[in-house]
Each structure stands twice: as C-alpha cells, then as structure tokens.
C-alpha positions in Angstrom: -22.4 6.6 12.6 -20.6 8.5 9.6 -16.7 9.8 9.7 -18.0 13.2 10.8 -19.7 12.1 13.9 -17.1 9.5 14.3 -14.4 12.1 14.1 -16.4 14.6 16.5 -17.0 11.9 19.6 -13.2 10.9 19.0 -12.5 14.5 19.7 -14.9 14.2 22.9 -12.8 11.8 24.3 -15.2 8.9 23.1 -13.7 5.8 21.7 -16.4 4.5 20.1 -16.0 7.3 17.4 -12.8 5.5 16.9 -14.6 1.7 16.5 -16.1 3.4 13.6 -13.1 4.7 11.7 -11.7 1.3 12.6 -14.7 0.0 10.9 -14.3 2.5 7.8 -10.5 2.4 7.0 -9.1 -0.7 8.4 -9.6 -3.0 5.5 -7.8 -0.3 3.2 -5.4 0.8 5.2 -4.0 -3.1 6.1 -4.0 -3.0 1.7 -1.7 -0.5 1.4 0.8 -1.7 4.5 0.6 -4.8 2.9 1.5 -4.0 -0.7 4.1 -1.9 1.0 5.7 -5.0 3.4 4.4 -7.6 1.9 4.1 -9.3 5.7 0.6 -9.0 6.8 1.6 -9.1 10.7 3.8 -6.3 10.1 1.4 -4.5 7.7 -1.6 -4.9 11.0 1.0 -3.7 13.7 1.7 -0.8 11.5 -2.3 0.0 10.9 -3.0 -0.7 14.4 -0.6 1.6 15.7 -1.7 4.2 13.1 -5.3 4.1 14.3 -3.9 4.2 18.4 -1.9 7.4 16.5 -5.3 8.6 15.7 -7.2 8.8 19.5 -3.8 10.7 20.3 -3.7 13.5 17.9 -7.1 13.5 17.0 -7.5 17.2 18.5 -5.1 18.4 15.9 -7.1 17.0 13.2 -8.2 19.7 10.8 -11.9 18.7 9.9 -11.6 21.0 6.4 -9.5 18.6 5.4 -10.4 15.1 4.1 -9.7 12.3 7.3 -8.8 9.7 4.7 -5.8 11.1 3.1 -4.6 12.2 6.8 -5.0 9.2 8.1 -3.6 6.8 5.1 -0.3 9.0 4.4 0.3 8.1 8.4 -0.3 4.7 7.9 2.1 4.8 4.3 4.5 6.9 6.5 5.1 4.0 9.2 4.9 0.9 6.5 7.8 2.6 4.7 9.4 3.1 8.1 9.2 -0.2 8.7 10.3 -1.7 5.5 13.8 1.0 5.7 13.4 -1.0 9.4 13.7 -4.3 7.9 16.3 -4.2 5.5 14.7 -6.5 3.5 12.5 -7.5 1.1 9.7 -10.5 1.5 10.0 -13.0 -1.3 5.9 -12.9 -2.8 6.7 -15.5 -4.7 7.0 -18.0 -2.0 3.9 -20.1 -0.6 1.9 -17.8 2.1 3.2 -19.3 5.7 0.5 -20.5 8.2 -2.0 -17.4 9.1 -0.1 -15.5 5.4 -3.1 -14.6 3.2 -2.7 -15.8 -0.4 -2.2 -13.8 -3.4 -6.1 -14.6 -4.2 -7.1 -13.7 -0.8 -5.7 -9.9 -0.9 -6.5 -9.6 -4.0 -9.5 -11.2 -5.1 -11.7 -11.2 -8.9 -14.9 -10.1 -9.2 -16.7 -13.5 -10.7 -13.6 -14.9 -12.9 -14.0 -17.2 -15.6 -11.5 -20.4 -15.3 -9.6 -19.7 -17.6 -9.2 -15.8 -16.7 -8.2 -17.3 -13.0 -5.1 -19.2 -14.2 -3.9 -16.6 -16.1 -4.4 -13.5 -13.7 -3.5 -15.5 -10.7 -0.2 -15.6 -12.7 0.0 -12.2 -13.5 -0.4 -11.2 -9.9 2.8 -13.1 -8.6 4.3 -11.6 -11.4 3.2 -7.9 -10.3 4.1 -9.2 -6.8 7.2 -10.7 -7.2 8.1 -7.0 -9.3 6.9 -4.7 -7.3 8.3 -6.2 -3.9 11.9 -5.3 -5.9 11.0 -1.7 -5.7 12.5 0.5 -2.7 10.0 1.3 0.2 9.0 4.7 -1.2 9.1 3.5 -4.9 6.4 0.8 -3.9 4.4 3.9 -1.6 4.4 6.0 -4.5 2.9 3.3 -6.9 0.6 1.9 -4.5 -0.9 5.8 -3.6 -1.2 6.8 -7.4 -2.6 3.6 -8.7 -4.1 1.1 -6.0 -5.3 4.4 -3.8 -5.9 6.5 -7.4 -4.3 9.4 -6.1 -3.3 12.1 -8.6 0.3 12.9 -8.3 0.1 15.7 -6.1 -1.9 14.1 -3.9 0.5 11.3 -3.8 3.2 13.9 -3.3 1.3 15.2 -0.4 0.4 11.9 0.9 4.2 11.1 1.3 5.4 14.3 2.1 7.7 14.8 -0.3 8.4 17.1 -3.3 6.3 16.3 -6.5 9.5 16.4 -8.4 10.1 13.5 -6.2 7.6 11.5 -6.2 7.4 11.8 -9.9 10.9 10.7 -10.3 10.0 7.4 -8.0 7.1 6.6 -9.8 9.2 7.1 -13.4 11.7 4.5 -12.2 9.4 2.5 -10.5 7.2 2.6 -14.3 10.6 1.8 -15.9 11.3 -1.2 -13.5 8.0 -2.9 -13.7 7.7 -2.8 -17.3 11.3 -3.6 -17.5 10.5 -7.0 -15.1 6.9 -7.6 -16.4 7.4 -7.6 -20.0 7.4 -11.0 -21.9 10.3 -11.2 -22.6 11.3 -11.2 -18.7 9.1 -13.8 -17.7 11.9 -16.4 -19.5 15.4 -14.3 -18.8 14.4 -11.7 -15.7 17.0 -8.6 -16.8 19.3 -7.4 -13.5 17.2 -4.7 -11.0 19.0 -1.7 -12.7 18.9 -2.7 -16.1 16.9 -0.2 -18.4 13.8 -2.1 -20.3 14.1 -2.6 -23.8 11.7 -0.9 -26.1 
C-alpha cells in the first residue's frame, strides 16, 4: 500500500493505513528524535506518540501538502519538547548502556575500508559529542537542513519558526561545531561560547 492509500484508509477510520506509515517513516523519524535526544527510549516514546498524534488528527491532514514534512516537524516539535523537558544533555561520548544502540549502529558505513572505520568511527563521537552541546532547537535546525536535506525554508517551516531564526540557529550552531571540531580542539576543546579561530 503507498502513503496515498495509507493516508486515505487512516482517514476511513482504518488502522492499517497507519501500519503502513509506521512502516514508511518510523526508521527516520526515531533518527531525527535520536540525534535530537540522544536517548533512544526517549527518542521511540516521542515517535510513537507522534504516530498515535497521527490516527487523531489525520482528518485535518491537508493531502496537497507533502505527509512527510507534516508528520516529521511533529515528531522534531515533541523531541525538542522533550529535550527543554529534560534539562539536560546526554553525554555521546559515554559507552551505549544495555539496549543503547552504538554510534556504528545509528549510523552505519556503506562497505568501509579498515582503516576508513577507525578514523570515521572517531569522527562520529566527535560530531556526537559536539553536536549534543548545541541547544534543543540548534540541534533541530542542523539535523532538518543537513541529515533531513531540507532547504532553509523548509527547515523554517518544519520548526515553525521565522527563517531569520532558524538561520541565526544554524549560524551559531555552524560556528560551534567548527569551533569544537576543528583540530586544534580535539587536544584543548575551547569553552561552549567561545568564537572559533580562523
């Protein structure tokens, strides 16, 4: 069954339209929680009560509009929710706990060579451990431009927020990482608000 039909027997009443956007958008959408919380329980209670969101409000669904982009900026919505919730940021760097995915697992390499797996599994818990010290909407507006390649405008409608605003967020979220990615960092990290050196 496609997202159309999916969408249409959802509307009918019928869950099974729902099994197959479950089917479609689960994997992605658990992604994007996760990048944003970087605790994969929290990330699935968030996506899982975005798609029960779904079989509520389906009716005011507007099919001229792509399902996708509705249904991920709910699912970016409640993961940034979540993490203001929180108060806190999960440490990436730290060993996954029993039933935690590992970096490798999330974020797997299309047929590695050996020595291309030691050095990008290091770069990822770098990118990890950087981008989990960005604020809740910084990391939602990288992870919707880049991971979810979504132009800025869609990003700004994605988070519902001005594009001046999002634009701003992902300029000091660009300044950050490069600021705590760049060589130079990896030996003397510089302090969170810290401008990078050119």
């Amino acid at each position: 069954m496609d997202e159309s039909h999916a969408i249409a027997r959802l509307k009918r009443g019928d869950l099974a339209g729902l099994e197959t956007l479950v089917r479609l958008y689960q994997v992605q959408a658990l992604h994007a929680a996760y990048l944003i919380l970087g605790e994969r329980p929290l990330a699935e209670d968030v996506v899982q009560a975005a798609f029960l969101r779904v079989s509520e409000v389906i009716l005011q669904y507007d099919d001229r509009r792509p399902f996708r982009a509705w249904f991920l900026r709910s699912v970016i919505n409640a993961a940034i929710k979540a993490a203001k919730r929180q108060k806190r940021l999960v440490s990436l760097d730290a060993d996954p706990g029993e039933g935690q995915p590992s970096l490798e697992e999330w974020l797997p390499d299309p047929a590695p060579q050996p020595e291309e797996i030691i050095e990008s599994a290091e770069t990822r818990r770098r990118v990890w451990a950087a981008l989990e010290r960005l604020s809740p909407d910084q990391r939602a507006a990288i992870i919707a431009r880049f991971y979810l390649g979504l132009s800025d405008r869609e990003t700004s409608e994605q988070l519902q927020r001005p594009l001046t605003t999002v634009k701003w967020w992902l300029h000091a979220a660009r300044l950050r990482l490069r600021g705590m990615l760049s060589p130079r960092q990896i030996s003397a990290p510089q302090e969170f608000g810290d401008p990078p050196q050119e």
